[in-house]
C-alpha positions as CSV (number, residue, x, y, z in Angstrom):
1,X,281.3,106.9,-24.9
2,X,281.7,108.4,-21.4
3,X,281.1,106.6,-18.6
4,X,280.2,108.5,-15.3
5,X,281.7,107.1,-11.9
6,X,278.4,105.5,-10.9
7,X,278.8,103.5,-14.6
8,X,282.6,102.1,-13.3
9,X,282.2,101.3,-10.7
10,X,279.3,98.8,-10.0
11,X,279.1,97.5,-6.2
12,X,281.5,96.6,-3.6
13,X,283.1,93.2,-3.0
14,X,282.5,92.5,0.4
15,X,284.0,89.2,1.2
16,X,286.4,87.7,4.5
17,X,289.5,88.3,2.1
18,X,288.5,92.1,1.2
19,X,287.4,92.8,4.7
20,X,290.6,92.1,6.1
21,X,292.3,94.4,3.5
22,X,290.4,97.3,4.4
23,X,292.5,97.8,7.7
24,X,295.7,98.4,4.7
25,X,294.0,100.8,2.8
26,X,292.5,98.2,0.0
27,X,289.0,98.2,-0.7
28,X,287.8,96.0,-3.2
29,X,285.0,96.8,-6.1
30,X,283.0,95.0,-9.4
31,X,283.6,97.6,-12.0
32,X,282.7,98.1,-16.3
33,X,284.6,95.2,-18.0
34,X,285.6,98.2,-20.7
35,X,287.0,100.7,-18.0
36,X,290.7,101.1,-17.6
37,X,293.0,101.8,-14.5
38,X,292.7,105.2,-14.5
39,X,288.9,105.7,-15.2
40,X,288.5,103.4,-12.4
41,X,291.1,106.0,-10.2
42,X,289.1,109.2,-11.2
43,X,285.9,107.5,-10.5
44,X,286.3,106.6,-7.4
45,X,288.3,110.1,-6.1
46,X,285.2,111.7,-7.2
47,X,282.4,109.4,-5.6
48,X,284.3,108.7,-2.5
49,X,287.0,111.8,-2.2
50,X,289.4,110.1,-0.9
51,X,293.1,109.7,-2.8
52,X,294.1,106.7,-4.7
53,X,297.6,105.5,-4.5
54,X,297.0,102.3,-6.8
55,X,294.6,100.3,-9.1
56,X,294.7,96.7,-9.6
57,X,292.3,94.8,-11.9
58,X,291.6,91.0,-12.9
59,X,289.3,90.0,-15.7
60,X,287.0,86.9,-14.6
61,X,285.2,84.6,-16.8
62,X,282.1,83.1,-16.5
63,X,281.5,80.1,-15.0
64,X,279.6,76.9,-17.0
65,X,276.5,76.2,-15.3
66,X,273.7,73.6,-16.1
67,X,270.0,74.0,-15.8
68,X,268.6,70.6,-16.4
69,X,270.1,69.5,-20.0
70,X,270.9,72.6,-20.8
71,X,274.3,74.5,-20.6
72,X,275.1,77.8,-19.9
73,X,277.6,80.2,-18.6
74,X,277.5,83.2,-16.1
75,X,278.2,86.6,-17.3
76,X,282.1,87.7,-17.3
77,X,283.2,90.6,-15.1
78,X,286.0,92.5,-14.1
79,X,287.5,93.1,-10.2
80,X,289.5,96.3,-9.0
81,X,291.5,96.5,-5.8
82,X,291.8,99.9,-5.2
83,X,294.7,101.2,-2.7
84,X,293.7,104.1,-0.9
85,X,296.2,106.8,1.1
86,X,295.1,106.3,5.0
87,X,297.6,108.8,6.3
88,X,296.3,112.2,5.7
89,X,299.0,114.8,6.4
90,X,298.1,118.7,7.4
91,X,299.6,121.1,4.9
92,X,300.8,124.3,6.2
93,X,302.0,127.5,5.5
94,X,303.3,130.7,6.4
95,X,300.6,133.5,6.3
96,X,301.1,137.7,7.1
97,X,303.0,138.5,10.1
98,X,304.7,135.0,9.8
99,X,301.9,133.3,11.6
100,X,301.7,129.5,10.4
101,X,298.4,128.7,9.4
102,X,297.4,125.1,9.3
103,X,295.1,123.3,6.3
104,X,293.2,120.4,7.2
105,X,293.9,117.2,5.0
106,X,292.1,117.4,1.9
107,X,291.1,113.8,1.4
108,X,289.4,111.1,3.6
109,X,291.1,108.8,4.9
110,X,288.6,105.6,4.7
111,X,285.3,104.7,2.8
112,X,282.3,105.0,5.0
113,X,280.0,104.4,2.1
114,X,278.8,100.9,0.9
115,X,279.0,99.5,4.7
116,X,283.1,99.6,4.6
117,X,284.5,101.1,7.6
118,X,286.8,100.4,10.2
């Protein structure tokens, strides 16, 4: 079955922990428990264009909860730290007449989206 970005990757995990990585590059997202490292990688180059250096998961059980007498547990998921390039380098090249021509960076350098920023 394929999956489309906005299927992977789920919502953002803003907490004190994931803030504080964002300054490093490492944003921090609830993904499909079924989706590997590098659909997680494409999906999030495409939704967010920036470039992703690494993808780290962890797999996180439910918790047992009680309602009264009865006991249940909370649905499983699946967490992906995503490492982002911040330092977006110019490319440039040597055009007619041996002028150099300069190319702006072709990927962002941050996530805007989702209310991360710096």
């Amino acid at each position: 079955m394929n999956l489309t970005p906005h299927d992977i990757i789920i919502k953002p995990i803003l907490t004190e922990k994931s803030s504080d990585d964002i300054a490093t590059g490492k944003y921090s997202f609830q993904v499909d428990k079924n989706a590997t490292k590098t659909q997680i990688k494409d999906a999030v180059e495409k939704l967010f264009d920036v470039k992703v250096v690494s993808v780290n998961t962890a797999n996180f059980e439910g918790k047992m909860k009680r309602q009264r007498y009865s006991y249940g547990r909370t649905p499983s998921w699946k967490k992906a730290v995503v490492t982002i390039a911040t330092e977006a380098k110019d490319s440039s090249f040597m055009g007619k007449g041996g002028k150099v021509t300069k190319l702006p960076a072709k990927y962002k350098t941050s996530i805007e989206e989702f209310g991360f920023g710096q």
